[in-house]
C-alpha positions as CSV (number, residue, x, y, z in Angstrom):
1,X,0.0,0.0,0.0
2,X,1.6,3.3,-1.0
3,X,1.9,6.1,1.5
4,X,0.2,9.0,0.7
5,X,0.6,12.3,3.0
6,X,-3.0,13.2,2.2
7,X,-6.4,11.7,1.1
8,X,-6.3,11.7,-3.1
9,X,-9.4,12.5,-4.5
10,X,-10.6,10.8,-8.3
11,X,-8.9,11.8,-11.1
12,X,-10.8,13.8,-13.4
13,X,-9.7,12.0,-16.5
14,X,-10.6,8.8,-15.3
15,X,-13.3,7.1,-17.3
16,X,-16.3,5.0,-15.7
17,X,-18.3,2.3,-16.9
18,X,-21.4,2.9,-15.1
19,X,-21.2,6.1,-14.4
20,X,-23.4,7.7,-10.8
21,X,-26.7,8.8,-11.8
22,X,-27.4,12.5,-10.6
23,X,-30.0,11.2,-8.0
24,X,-27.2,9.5,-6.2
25,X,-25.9,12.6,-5.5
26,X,-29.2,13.6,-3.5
27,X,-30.0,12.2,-0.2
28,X,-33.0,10.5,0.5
29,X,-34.7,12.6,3.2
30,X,-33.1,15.7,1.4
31,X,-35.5,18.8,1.6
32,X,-35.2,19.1,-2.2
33,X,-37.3,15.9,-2.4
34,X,-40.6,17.5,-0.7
35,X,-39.9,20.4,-2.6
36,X,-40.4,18.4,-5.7
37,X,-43.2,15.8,-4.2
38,X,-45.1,19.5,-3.4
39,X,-44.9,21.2,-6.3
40,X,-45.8,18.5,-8.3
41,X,-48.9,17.6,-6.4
42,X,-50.2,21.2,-6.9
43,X,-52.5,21.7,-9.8
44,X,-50.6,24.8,-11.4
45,X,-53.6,25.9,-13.8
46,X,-55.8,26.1,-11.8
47,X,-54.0,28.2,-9.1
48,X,-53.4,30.2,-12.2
49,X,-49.6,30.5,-13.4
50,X,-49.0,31.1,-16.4
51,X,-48.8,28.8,-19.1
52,X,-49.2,25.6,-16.7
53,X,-52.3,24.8,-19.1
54,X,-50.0,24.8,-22.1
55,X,-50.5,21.8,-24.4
56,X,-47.8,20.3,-27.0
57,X,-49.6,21.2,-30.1
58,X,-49.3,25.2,-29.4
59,X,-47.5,26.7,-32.0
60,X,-43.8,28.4,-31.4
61,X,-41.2,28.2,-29.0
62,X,-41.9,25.9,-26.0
63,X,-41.8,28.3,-22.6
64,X,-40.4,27.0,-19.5
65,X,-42.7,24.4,-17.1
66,X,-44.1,26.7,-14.7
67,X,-43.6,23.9,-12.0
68,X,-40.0,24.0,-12.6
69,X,-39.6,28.0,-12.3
70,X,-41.2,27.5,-9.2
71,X,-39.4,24.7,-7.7
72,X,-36.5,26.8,-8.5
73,X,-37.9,30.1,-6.4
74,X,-38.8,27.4,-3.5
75,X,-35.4,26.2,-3.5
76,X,-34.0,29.9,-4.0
77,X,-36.2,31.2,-1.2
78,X,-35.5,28.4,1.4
79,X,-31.7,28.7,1.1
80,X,-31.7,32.8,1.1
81,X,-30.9,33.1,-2.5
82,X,-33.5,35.5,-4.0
83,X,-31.6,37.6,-6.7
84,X,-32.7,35.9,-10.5
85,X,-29.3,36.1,-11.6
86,X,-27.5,34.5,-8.4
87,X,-30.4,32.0,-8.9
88,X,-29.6,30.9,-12.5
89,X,-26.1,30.6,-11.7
90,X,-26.8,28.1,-8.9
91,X,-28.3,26.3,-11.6
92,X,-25.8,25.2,-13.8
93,X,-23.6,24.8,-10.1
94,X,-25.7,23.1,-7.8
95,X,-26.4,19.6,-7.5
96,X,-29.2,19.7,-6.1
97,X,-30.7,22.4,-8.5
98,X,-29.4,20.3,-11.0
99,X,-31.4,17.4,-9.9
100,X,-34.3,19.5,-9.1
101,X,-35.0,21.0,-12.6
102,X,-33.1,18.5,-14.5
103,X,-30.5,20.0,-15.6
104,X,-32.5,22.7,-17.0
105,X,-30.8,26.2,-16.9
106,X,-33.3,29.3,-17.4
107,X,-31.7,32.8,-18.1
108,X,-32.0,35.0,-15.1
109,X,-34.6,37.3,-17.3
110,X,-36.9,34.2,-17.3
111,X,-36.6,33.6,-13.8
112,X,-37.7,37.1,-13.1
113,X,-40.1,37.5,-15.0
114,X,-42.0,34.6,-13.3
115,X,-41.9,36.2,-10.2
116,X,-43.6,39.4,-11.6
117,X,-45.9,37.5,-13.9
118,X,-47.7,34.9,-11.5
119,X,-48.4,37.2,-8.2
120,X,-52.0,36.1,-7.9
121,X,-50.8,32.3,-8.1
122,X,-48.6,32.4,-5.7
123,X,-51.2,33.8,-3.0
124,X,-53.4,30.8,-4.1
125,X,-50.3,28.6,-3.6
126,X,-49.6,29.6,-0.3
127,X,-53.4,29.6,0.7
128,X,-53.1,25.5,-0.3
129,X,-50.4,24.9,1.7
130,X,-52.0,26.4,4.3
131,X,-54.9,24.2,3.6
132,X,-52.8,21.1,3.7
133,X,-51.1,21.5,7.3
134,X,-55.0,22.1,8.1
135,X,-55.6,18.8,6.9
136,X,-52.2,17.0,8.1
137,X,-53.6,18.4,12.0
138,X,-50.3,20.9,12.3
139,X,-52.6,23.7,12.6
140,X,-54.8,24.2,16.4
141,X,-57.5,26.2,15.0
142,X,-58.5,27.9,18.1
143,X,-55.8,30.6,18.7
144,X,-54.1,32.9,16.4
145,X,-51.5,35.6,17.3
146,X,-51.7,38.6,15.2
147,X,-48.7,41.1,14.8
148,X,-47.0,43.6,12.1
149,X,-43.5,44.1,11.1
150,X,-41.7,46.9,8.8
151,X,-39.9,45.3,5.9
152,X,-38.0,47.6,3.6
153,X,-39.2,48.6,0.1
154,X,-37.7,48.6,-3.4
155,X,-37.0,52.4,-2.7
156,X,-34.9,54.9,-0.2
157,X,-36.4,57.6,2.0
158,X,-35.0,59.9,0.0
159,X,-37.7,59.3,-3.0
160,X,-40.8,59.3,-0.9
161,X,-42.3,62.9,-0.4
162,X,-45.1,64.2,2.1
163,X,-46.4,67.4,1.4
164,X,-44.6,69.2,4.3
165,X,-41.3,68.0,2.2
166,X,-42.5,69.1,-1.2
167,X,-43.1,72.4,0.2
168,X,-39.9,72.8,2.1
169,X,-38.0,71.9,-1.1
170,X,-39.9,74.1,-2.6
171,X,-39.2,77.0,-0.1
172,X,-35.2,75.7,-0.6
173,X,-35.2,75.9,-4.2
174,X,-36.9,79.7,-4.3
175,X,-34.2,80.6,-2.2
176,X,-31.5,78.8,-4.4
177,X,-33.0,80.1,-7.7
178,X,-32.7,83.8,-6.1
179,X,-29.1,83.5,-4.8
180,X,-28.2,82.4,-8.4
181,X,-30.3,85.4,-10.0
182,X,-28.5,88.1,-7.4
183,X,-25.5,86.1,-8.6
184,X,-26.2,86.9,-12.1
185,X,-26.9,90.1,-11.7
186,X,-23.1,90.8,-10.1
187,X,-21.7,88.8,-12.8
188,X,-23.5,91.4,-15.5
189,X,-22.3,94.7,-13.8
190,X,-18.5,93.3,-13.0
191,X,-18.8,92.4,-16.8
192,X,-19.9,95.7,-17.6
193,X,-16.8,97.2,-15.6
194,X,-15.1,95.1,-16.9
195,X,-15.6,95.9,-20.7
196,X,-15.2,99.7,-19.7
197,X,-11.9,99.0,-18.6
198,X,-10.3,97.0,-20.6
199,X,-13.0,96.8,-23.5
200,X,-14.6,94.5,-25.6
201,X,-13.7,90.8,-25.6
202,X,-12.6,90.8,-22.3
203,X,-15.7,89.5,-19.9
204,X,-16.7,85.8,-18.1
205,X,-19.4,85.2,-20.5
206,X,-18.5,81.3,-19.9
207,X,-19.5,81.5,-16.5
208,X,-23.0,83.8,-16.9
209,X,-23.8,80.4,-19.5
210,X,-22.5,78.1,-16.4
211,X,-25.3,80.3,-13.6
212,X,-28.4,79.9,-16.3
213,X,-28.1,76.3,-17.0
214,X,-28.3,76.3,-13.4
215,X,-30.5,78.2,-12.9
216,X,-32.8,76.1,-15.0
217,X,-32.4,73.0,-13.9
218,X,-33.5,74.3,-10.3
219,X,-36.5,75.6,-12.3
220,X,-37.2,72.5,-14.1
221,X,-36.9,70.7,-10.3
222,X,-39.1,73.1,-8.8
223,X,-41.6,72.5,-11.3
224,X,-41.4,68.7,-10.7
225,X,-42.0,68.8,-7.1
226,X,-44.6,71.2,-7.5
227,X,-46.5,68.9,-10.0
228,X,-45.9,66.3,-7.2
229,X,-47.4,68.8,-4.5
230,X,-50.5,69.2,-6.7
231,X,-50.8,65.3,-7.3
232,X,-50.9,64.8,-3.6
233,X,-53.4,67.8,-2.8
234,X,-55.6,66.1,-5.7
235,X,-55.5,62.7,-4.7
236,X,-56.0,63.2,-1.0
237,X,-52.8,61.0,-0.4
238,X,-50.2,61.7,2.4
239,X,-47.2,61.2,0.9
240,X,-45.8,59.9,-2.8
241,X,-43.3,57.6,-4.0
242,X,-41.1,58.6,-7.0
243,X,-39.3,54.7,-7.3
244,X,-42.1,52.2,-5.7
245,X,-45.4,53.6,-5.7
246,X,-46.9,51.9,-3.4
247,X,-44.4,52.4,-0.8
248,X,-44.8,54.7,2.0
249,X,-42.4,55.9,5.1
250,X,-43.1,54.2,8.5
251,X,-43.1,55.6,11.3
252,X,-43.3,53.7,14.6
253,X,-41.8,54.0,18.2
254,X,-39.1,56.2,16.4
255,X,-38.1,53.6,13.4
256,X,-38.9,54.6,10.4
257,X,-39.0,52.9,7.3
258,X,-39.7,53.1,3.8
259,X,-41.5,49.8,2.5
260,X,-44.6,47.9,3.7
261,X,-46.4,47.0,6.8
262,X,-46.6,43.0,6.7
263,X,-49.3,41.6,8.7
264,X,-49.5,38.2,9.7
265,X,-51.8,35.4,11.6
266,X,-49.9,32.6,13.5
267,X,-52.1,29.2,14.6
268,X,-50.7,28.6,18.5
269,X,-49.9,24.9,18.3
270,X,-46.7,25.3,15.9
271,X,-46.2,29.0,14.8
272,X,-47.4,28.6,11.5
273,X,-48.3,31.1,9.3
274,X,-51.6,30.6,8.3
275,X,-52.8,34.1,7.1
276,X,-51.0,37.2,6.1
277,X,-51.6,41.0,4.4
278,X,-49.2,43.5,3.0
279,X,-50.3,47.3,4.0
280,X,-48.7,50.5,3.3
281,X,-49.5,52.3,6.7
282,X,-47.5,52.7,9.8
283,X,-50.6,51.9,12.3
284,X,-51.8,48.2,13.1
285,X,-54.9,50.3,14.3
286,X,-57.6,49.2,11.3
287,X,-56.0,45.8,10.6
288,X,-57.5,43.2,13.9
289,X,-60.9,42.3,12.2
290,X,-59.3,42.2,9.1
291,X,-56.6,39.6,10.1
292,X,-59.1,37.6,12.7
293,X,-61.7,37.3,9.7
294,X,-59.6,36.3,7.3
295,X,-57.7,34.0,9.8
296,X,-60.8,32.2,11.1
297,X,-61.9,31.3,7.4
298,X,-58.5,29.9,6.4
299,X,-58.8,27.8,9.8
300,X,-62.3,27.3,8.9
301,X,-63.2,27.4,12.8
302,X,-66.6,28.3,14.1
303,X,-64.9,31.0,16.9
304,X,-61.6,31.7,17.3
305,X,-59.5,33.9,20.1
306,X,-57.3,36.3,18.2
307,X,-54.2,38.0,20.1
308,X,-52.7,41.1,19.8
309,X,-50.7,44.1,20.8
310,X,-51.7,47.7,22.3
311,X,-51.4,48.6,18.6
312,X,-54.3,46.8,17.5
313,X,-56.8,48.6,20.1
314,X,-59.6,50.1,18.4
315,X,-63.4,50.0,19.4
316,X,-64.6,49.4,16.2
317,X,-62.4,46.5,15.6
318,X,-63.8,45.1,19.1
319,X,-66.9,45.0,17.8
320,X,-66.6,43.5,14.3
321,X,-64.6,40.8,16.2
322,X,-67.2,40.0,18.2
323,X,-70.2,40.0,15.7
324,X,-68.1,37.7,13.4
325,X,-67.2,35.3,16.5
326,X,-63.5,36.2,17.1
327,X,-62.8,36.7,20.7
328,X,-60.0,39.0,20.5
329,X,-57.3,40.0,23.4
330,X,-55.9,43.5,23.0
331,X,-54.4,45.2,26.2
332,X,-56.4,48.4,26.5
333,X,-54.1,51.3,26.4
334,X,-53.4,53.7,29.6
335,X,-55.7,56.8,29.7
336,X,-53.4,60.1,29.3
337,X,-54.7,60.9,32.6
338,X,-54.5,64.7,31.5
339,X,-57.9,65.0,34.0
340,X,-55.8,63.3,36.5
341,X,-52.9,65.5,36.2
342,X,-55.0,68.6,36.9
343,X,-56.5,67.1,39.8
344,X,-59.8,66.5,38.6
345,X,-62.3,63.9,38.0
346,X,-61.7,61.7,34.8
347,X,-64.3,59.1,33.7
348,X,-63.0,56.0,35.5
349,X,-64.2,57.8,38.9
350,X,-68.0,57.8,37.2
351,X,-70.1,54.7,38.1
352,X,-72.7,53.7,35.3
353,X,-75.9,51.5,36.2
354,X,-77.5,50.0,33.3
355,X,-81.2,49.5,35.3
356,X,-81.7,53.6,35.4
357,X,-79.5,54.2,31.9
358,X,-77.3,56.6,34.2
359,X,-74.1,57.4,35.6
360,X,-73.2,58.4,39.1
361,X,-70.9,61.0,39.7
362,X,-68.3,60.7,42.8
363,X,-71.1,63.3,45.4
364,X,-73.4,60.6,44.1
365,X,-75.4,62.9,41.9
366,X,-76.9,61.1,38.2
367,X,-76.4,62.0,35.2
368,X,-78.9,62.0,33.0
369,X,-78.8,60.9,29.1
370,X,-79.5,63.5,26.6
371,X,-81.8,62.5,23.5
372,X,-79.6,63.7,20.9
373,X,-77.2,61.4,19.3
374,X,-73.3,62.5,18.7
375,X,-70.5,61.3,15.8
376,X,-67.1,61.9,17.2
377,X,-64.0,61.6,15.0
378,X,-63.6,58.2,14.8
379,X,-66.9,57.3,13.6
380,X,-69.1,55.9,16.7
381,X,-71.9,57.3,17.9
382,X,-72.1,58.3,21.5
383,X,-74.4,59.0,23.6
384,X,-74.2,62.4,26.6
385,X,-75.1,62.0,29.8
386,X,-75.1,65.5,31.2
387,X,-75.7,66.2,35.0
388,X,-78.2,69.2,36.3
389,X,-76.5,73.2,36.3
390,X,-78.4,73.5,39.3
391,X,-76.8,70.6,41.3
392,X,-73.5,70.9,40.0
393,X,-73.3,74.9,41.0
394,X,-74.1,73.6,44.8
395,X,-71.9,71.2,44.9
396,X,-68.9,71.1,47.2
397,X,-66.8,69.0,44.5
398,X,-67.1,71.4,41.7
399,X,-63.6,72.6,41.5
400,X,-62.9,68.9,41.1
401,X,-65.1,68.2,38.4
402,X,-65.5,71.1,36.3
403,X,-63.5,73.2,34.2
404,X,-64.0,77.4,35.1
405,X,-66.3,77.9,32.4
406,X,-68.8,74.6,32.6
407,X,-71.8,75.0,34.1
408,X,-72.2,70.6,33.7
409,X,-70.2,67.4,33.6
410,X,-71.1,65.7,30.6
411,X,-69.9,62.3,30.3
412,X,-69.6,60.2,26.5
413,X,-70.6,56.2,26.0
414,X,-70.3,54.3,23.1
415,X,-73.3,53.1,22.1
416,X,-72.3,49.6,22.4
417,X,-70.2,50.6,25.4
418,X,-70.8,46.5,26.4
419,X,-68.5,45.2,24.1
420,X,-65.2,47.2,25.6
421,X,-67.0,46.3,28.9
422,X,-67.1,42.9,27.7
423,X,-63.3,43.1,26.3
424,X,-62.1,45.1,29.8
425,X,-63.6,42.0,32.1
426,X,-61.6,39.5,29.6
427,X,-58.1,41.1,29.8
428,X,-58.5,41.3,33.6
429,X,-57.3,37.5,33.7
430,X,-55.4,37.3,29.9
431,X,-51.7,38.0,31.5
432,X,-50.9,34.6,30.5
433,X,-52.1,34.7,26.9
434,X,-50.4,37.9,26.3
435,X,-47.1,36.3,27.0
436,X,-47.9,33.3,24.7
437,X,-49.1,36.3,22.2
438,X,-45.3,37.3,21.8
439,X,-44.3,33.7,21.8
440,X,-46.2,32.5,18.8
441,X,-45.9,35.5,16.4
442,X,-42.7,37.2,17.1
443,X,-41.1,33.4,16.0
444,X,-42.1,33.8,12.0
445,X,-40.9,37.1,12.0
446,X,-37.4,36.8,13.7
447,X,-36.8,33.5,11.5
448,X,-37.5,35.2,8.2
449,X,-35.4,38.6,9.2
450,X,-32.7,37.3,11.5
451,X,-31.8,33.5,10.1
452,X,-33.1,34.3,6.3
453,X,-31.8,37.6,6.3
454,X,-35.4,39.1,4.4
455,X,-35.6,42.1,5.7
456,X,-36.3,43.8,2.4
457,X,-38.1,42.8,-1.2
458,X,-36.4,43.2,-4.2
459,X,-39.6,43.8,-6.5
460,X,-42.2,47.3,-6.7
461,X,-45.5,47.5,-6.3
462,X,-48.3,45.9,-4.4
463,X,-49.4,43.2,-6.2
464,X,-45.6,41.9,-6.6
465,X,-44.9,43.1,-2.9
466,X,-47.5,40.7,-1.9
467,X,-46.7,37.6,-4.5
468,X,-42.9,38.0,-3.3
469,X,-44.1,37.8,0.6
470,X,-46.3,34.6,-0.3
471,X,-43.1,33.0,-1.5
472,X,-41.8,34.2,2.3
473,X,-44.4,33.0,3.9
474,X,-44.7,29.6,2.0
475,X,-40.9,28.7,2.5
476,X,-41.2,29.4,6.3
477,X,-44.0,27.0,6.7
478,X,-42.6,24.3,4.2
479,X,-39.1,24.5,6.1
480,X,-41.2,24.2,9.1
481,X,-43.7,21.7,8.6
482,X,-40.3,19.3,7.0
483,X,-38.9,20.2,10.9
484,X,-41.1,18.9,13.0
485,X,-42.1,16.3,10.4
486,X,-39.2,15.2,8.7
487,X,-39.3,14.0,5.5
488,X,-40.8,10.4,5.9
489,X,-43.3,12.0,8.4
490,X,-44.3,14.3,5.9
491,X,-45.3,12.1,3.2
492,X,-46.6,9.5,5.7
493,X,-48.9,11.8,6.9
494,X,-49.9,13.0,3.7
495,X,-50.4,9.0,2.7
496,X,-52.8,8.5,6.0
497,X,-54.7,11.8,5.2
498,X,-55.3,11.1,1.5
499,X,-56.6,7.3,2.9
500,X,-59.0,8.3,5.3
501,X,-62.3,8.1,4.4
502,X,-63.1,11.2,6.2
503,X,-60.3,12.9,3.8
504,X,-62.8,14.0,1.5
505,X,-65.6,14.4,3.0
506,X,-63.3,17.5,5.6
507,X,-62.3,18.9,2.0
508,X,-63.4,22.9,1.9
509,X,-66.8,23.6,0.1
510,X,-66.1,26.4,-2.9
511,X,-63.9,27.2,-5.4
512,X,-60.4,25.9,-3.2
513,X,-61.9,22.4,-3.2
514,X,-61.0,21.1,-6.8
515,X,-57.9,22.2,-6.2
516,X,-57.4,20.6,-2.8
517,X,-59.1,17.0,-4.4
518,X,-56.1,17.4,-7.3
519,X,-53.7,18.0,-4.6
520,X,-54.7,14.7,-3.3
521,X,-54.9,13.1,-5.9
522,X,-51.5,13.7,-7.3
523,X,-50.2,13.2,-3.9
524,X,-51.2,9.7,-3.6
525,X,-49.0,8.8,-7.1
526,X,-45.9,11.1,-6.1
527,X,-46.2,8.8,-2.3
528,X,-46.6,5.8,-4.3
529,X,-43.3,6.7,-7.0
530,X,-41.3,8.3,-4.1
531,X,-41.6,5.2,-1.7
532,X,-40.7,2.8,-4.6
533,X,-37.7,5.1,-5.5
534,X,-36.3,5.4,-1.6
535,X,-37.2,1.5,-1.2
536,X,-35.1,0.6,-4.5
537,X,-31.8,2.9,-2.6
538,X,-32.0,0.7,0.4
């Protein structure tokens, strides 16, 4: 045996008879395998890509399989490689690419423009997914944590405008535009010294050219931003985009931003994803129904408890919550106490008894309601319950009650004051599920910005915002599910749930259920194939 100071690899010259098939190269529970197992189970034409209905007797150049391009952007996606060129170079490099599309090799152009293209489908392909870990049991179906997060845009703070900026630059450029005229105006009289001097021939003409060609490009940018300004005053928006524009600054607890809010819903039992949304506004205020609703029908649960932050607080919410059977858990934020701090009365020292329709002030006086109804800012109607003049001027507690001026106290209630009653008595005993609340949805979020690195999309607009954040969401639960399934487990359990009787008959009613039965369907022949191909390694 010859000694050899280090291991030798093959040589590259050396020829084979049976040469290694590229499968070898692949490991049997390798997540590249239920890449390809999903993918091909999903019934691509009717989630809608493009082309996937494509048949061989179309006339012209053959396009790429749809299903391939997005095995390739699931692949990409899981293993942080997003960019369409980084993307086709990893495959003509990678093995496992390799062996996932075949050996095909689209041109980075192609590979972007099926990201831009098939938006729509994949939203419907992450909504099956989510519909399969409903039917593999990975999903609870009774709680859901519901949070925000910032993700940067396609485009910098400097090329988004509010109108306080458009008029401040426009306020700069007046002043730059009249600096440069007072400028010209020196350079003309030291020219005409000049040429009385030493005459003719003689003066900067050069650099009078230099001050009016810029003097009108500051013109020319004037005029853009106040074409902007006028945009924005016509439209009613607060601020405009000049790269993305959909994309708006942020703003929250001093971070700010400029990209899109994503909203998401996590199920409680294994922080999965299992409904999300892609806003443009800083506040979470208007998005708790939204979320819940949506959430509940993906879950398809009869009532559902949805948690959230401060941020979510809003008495309108509350109530479509409730009236659509989502018990939500929102800590209710801390009064200013700006009554407080002057030493008065503030409402939380006014007693209401729903047998007289009255409140009771602290000298134990009632206050009456008043039979006209009130709008305030927000939209709600409130009722006024005003106490007497009379009593109020008598009473020893006045100077703690009333301003100088008043001659009543007049207290406000919501009209369906019951449900933050309701929502108040809840939270009183929800410490616990406020801590699980930060549990369950901070985990998506700190896996897809601090391990994948997304913190930012690469495409513009909302439509492709919101196709790009499906493929996000998608790979998180995929990686997921294969984590605390493994790979057997995964297609076992598929197996079991595709043989139960009860399989179809737990199948959603609507337009997502032909999909779901072709899902199955092609699931049961990838098991079948994949089990004979793993059993024939062994």
């Amino acid at each position: 045996m010859t000694n050899r100071a280090f291991k030798a690899g093959e040589s590259r010259d050396q020829a084979s008879l049976l040469p290694p098939r590229v499968d070898d190269y692949v490991g049997a529970d390798n997540p590249v395998r239920a890449i390809e197992t999903f993918v091909c189970a999903l019934n691509l034409a009717k989630l809608g890509f493009r082309h996937a209905d494509r048949t061989a007797d179309e006339m012209g150049q053959p396009p790429y399989d749809p299903a391939d391009l997005l095995k390739l952007y699931l692949y990409g996606y899981i293993n942080q490689i997003r960019s369409s060129r980084r993307l086709e170079r990893e495959a003509c490099r990678n093995l496992e690419l390799i062996w996932l599309l075949k050996n095909l090799k689209p041109g980075y152009r192609t590979i972007a423009n099926f990201r831009k293209a098939n938006w729509a489908a994949l939203k419907a392909a992450n909504r099956s997914f989510v519909l399969v870990m409903r039917e593999l049991g990975l999903v609870g179906g009774g709680v859901v944590a519901i949070d925000g997060s910032f993700f940067h845009g396609d485009a910098s703070k400097a090329s988004i405008f509010t109108r306080k900026r458009l008029a401040e630059q426009i306020a700069k450029l007046d002043l730059e535009i009249e600096a440069y005229g007072k400028s010209v105006e020196n350079n003309d009289a030291v020219e005409a010294k000049t040429d009385r001097t030493d005459g003719p021939g003689h003066g900067g003409g050069d650099d009078g050219n230099d001050v009016g060609a810029k003097v009108a490009a500051l013109m020319a940018k004037r005029s853009r931003a106040q074409s902007d300004l006028a945009r924005l005053e016509e439209s009613g928006e607060t601020q405009i985009s000049l790269t993305d524009p959909d994309a708006r600054l942020l703003v929250k607890n001093g971070q700010s931003v400029a990209g899109y809010n994503v909203q998401i819903a996590v199920d409680d039992k294994h922080k999965l994803i299992v409904e999300s949304e892609v806003v443009n506004g800083s506040s979470d205020v208007r998005q708790l129904h939204a979320m819940g609703k949506a959430a509940k029908e993906a879950l398809d649960a009869e009532t559902l408890q949805a948690l959230a932050d401060e941020g979510y607080y809003s008495s309108l919410e509350l109530k479509a919550c409730e009236d659509d059977g989502i018990t939500a858990y929102v800590p209710v934020p801390a009064a200013a106490g700006r009554l407080a701090k002057q030493g008065r009365f503030s409402l939380n020292d006014f007693t209401y008894d729903g047998a007289v329709d009255a409140y009771t002030c602290p000298a134990g006086e009632l206050l009456h309601p008043m039979e006209r109804r009130w709008q305030n800012t927000s939209g709600r109607t409130e009722i006024r319950y005003a106490s007497s003049s009379a009593t109020c001027k008598t009473c020893q507690l006045r100077a703690r009650c009333l301003s100088p001026k008043a001659r009543s106290r007049i207290i406000a209630r919501w009209e369906h004051e019951d449900v933050l009653e309701r929502h108040r008595a809840r939270m009183e005993g929800a410490y616990e599920l406020m801590r699980r609340r930060s549990a369950i949805v901070e985990h998506p979020f700190g896996t897809l910005k601090c391990r994948a690195g997304y913190r930012h999309f690469l495409l513009r607009g909302f439509n492709k915002v919101r196709g790009e954040w499906s493929l996000m969401a998608l790979c998180y639960n995929l990686t997921r599910v294969l984590n605390i399934l493994g790979f057997e487990g995964f297609l076992a359990r598929i197996a079991k749930a595709f043989r139960s009787p009860l399989a179809a008959q737990s199948l959603p009613t609507g337009r997502l259920r032909p999909s779901l039965e072709a899902f199955w369907s092609n699931v049961a022949v990838q098991f079948l194939t994949r089990r004979f191909a793993l059993g024939s390694l062994r």
